[in-house]
C-alpha positions in Angstrom: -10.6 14.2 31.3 -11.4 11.1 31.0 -11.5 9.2 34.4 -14.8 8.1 34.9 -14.2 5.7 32.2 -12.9 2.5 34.1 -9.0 1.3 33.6 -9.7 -2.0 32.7 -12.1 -0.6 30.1 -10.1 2.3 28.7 -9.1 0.2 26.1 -11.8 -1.7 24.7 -14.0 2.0 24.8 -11.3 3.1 22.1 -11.5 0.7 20.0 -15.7 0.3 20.2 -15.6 4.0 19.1 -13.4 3.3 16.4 -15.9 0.6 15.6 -18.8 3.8 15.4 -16.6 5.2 12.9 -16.1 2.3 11.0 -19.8 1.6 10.4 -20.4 5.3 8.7 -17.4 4.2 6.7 -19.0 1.2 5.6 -22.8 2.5 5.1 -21.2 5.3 2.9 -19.0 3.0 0.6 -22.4 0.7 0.1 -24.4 3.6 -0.5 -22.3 6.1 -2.6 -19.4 6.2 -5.0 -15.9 7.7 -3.1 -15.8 10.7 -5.0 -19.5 11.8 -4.7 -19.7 15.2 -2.8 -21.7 13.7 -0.1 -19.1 11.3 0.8 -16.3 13.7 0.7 -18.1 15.8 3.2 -18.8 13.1 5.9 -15.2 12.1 5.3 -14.5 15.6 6.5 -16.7 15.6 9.5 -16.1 12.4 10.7 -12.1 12.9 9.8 -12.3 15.6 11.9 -14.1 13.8 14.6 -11.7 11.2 14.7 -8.5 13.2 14.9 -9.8 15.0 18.0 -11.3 11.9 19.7 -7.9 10.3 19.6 -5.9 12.9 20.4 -8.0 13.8 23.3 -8.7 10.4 24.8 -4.8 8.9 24.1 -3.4 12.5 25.1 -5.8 12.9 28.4 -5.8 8.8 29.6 -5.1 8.5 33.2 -1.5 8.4 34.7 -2.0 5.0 35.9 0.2 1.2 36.1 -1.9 0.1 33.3 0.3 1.6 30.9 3.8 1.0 32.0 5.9 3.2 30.2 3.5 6.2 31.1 4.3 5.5 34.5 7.7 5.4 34.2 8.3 8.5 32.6 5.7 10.3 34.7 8.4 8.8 37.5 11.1 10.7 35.5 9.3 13.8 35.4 8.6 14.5 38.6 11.9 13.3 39.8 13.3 16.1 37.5 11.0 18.6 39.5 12.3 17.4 42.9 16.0 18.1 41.6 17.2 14.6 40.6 19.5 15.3 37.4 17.6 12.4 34.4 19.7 9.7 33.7 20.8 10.2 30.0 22.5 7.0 28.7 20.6 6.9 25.5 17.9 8.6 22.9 18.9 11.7 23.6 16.1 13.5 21.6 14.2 12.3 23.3 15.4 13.1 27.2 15.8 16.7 26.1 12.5 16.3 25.3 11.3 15.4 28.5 13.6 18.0 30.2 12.4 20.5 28.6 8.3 19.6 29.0 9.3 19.5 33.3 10.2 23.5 32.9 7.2 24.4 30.9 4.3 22.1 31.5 3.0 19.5 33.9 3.0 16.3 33.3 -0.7 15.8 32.1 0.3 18.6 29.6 3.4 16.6 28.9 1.6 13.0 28.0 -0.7 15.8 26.0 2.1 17.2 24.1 3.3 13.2 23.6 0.0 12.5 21.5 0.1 15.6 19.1 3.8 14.5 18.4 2.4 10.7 18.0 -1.0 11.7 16.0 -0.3 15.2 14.5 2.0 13.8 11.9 -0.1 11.1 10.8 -2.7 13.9 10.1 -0.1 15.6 8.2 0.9 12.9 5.7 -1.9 11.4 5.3 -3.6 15.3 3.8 -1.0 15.4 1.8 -0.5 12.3 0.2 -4.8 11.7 -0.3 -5.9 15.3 -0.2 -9.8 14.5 0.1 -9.6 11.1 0.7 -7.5 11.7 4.0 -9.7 10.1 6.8 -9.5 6.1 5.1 -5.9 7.0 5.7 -5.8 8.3 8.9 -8.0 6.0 10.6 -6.1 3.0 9.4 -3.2 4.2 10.7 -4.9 4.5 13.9 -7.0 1.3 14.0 -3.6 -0.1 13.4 -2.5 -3.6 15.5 0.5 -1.9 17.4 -1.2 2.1 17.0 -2.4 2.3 20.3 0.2 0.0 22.1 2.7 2.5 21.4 0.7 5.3 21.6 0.7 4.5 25.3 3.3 2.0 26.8 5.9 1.8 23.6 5.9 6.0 24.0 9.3 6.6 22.1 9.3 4.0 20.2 5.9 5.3 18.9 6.9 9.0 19.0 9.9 8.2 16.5 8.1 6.9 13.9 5.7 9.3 13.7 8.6 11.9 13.5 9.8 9.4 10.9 6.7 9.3 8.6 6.3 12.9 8.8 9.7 13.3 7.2 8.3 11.2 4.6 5.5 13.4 4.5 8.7 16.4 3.3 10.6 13.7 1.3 10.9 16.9 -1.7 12.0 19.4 1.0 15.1 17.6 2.1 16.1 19.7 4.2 13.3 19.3 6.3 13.6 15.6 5.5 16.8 14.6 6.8 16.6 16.9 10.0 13.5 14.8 10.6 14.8 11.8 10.2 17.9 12.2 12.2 15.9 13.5 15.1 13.2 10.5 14.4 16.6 8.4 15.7 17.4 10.8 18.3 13.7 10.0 20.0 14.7 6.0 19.4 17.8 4.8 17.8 16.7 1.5 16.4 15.0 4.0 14.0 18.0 3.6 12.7 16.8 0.9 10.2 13.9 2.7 8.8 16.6 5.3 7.8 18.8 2.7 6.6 16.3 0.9 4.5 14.9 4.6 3.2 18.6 5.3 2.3 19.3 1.7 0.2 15.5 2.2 -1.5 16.2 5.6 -2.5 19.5 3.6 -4.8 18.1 0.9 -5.7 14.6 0.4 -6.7 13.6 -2.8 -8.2 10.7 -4.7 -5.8 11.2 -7.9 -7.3 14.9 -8.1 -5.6 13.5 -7.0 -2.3 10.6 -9.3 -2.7 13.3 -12.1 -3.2 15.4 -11.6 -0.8 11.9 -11.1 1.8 10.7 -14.9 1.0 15.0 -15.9 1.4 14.5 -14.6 4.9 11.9 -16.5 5.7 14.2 -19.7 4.5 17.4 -18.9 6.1 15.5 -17.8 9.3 13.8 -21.0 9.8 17.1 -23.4 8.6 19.3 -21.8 10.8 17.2 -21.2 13.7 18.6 -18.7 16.6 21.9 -17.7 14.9 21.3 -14.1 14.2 19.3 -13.6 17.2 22.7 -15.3 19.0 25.2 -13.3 16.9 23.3 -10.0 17.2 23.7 -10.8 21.4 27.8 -11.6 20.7 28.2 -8.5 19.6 28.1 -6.9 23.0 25.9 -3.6 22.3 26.4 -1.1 25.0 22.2 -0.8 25.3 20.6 -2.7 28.1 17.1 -1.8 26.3 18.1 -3.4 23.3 20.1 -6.3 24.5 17.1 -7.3 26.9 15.3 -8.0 23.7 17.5 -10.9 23.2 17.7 -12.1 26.6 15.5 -14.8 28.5 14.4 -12.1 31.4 11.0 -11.9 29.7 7.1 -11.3 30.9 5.4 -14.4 29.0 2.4 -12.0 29.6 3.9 -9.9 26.6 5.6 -12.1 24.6 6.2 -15.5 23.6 9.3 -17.1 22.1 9.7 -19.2 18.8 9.1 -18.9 15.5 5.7 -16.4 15.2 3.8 -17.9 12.3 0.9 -15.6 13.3 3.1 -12.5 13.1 4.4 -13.4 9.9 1.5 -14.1 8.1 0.2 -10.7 9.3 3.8 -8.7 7.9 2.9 -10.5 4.3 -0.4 -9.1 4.0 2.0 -6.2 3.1 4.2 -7.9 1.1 0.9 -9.5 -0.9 -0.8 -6.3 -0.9 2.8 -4.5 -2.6 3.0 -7.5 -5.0 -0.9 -7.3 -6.1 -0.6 -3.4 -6.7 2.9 -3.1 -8.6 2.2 -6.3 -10.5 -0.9 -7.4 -10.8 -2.6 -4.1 -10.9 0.6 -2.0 -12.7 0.3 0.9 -10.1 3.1 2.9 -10.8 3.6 5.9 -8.4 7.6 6.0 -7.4 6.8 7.3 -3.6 4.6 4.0 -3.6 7.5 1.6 -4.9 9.9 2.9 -2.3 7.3 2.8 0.8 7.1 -1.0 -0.3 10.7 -1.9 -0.8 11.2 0.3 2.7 8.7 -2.3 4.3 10.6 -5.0 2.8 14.0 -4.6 4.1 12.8 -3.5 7.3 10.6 -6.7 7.7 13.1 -9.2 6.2 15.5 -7.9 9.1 12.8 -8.6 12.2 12.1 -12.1 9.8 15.7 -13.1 10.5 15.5 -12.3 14.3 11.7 -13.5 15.0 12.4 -15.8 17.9 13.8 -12.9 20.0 12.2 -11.7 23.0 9.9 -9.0 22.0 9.8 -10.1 18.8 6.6 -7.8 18.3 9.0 -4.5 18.5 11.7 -5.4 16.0 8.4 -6.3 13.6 7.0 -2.7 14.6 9.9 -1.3 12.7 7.9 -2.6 9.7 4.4 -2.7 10.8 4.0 1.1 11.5 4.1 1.4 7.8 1.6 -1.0 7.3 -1.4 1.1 6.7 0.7 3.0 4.0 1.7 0.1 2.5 -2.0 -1.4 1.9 -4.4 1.5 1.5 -2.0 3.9 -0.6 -2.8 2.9 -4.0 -6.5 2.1 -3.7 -6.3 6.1 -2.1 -4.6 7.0 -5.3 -6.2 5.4 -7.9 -9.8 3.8 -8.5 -8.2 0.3 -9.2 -11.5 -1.6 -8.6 -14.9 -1.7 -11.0 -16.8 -1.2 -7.0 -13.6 0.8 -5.8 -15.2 2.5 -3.0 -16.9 -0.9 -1.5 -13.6 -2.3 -1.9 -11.6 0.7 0.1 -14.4 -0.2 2.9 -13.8 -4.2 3.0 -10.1 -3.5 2.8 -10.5 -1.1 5.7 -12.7 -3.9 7.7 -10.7 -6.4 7.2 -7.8 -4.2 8.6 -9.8 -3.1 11.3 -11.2 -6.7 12.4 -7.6 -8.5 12.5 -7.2 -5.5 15.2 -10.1 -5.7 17.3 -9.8 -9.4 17.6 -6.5 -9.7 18.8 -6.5 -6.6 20.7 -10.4 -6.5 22.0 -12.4 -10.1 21.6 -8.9 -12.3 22.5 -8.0 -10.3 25.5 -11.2 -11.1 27.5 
């Protein structure tokens, strides 16, 4: 659909549409208060606007090297259709996905059906959790740093924690919730930690421990260097996906090594943005307080491993949250005297540590 936009472009056109969208934001939130009737209505239209724009140009992109993990799967898929069994070893979820979409679909309608899993739910929460305030929600989410990145190379990766926030989404149907969650693991199993660190916050709630032991982390990580990163590689996991993340077999064109002071300075815009809310500002919304400690446990855990390979996709674990974490209570509650200028600086500021590192330092 959308191949006359050029490859090495396809990219940067995402995110200068984005951009479009992010002006109205702004122009409204200088002109109007949130909660005026003609705000509420170009948040509809333009919400609207946005969730088919992305769906359609993520879901339609080329089939094309650009995007490595698109290729590879598009390998699979067609390897399937010539009679080759898929090799299964692990994310099953996942493979029976894919299996399935060769019998019914092609594999444009496959990568298709790959973005309404990836997008759809991030519609879904984000209408119920802020009702008519949904669109500053949903387009931080996708403005995100690692959004598009796993929208289109990290593709189950990506597609798990969508499933994962959409059983959020159910958190009072549990039912629904925990058959999410366990297929969210099925899609990718280092899922696993979300689940683990939703399980441990749902027992224990206190922020001020989980902000403690985040800041420990940081200490122990940089005193003792590459010991967990060497311990997690001694214990011999069966998983040549995950254990590669420890190797040295890297692309220094996707990742460095070392300690990432840039990365970590971006995680604790969450943890300052939890702390400011719950303590500075008493929000009090018990959803909000677990999301946080959630983020917490699932960032101090990438903190302790940060020199490892791939270091960005341990932090993803956290950072796919991020959003939440940030824009949630200022969604919720009018926390600010000029509340809707401050939704729209928050959101540029979010937006502009994205297109810099993703648009103006890629050139």
């Amino acid at each position: 659909m959308f191949d006359f936009i050029p490859i090495e472009h396809y990219t940067f056109f995402y995110y200068q549409t984005l951009l479009v969208f992010l002006i109205g934001i702004l122009l409204h939130a200088v002109i109007l208060e949130i909660d005026d009737l003609r705000n509420t209505r170009f948040l509809k239209v333009f919400g609207y606007l946005s969730l088919v724009f992305v769906l359609l140009y993520m879901g339609f992109r080329p089939i094309h090297s650009v995007f490595v993990d698109m290729t590879m799967y598009a390998y699979s898929f067609e390897r399937y259709l010539d009679g080759n069994p898929l090799e299964v070893t692990e994310d099953y979820g996942f493979y029976w996905f894919l299996e399935f979409c060769t019998k019914v679909m092609s594999v444009e309608a496959f990568f298709f059906t790959c973005a309404l899993i990836y997008i759809i739910p991030l519609y879904i929460l984000s209408v119920k959790w802020f009702k008519a305030y949904w669109f500053y929600a949903f387009f931080a989410l996708v403005v995100s740093f690692s959004f598009w990145a796993y929208g289109t190379n990290g593709i189950r990766n990506g597609l798990a924690t969508s499933l994962f926030l959409l059983a959020l989404a159910f958190k009072d149907k549990k039912i629904v919730l925990y058959a999410l969650l366990l297929v969210a693991i099925s899609f990718h199993k280092t899922m696993v930690l979300p689940v683990f660190a939703f399980i441990v916050s749902s027992f224990y709630t206190k922020s001020q421990t989980y902000i403690f032991i985040w800041l420990t982390t940081i200490l122990v990580s940089l005193a003792v260097g590459n010991f967990f990163v060497e311990y997690i590689e001694s214990l011999g996991i069966n998983d040549r996906r995950f254990e590669q993340y420890f190797t040295d077999e890297i692309d220094e064109a996707i990742t460095k090594t070392g300690f990432r002071w840039d990365f970590l300075i971006y995680s604790a815009t969450g943890v300052f943005a939890g702390w400011y809310y719950l303590f500075k500002k008493n929000f009090s919304d018990k959803l909000y307080e677990q999301l946080f400690n959630m983020y917490l446990i699932t960032n101090a855990f990438w903190v302790l491993v940060i020199r490892a390979n791939f270091t960005n996709r341990f932090a993803y674990l956290s950072w796919f949250m991020l959003a939440i974490i940030i824009f949630y209570p200022i969604l919720k509650e009018q926390l600010f005297k000029q509340h809707h200028r401050m939704v729209g600086t928050v959101l540029l500021l979010y937006f502009m540590f994205t297109y810099i590192f993703n648009v103006i330092l890629v050139k």
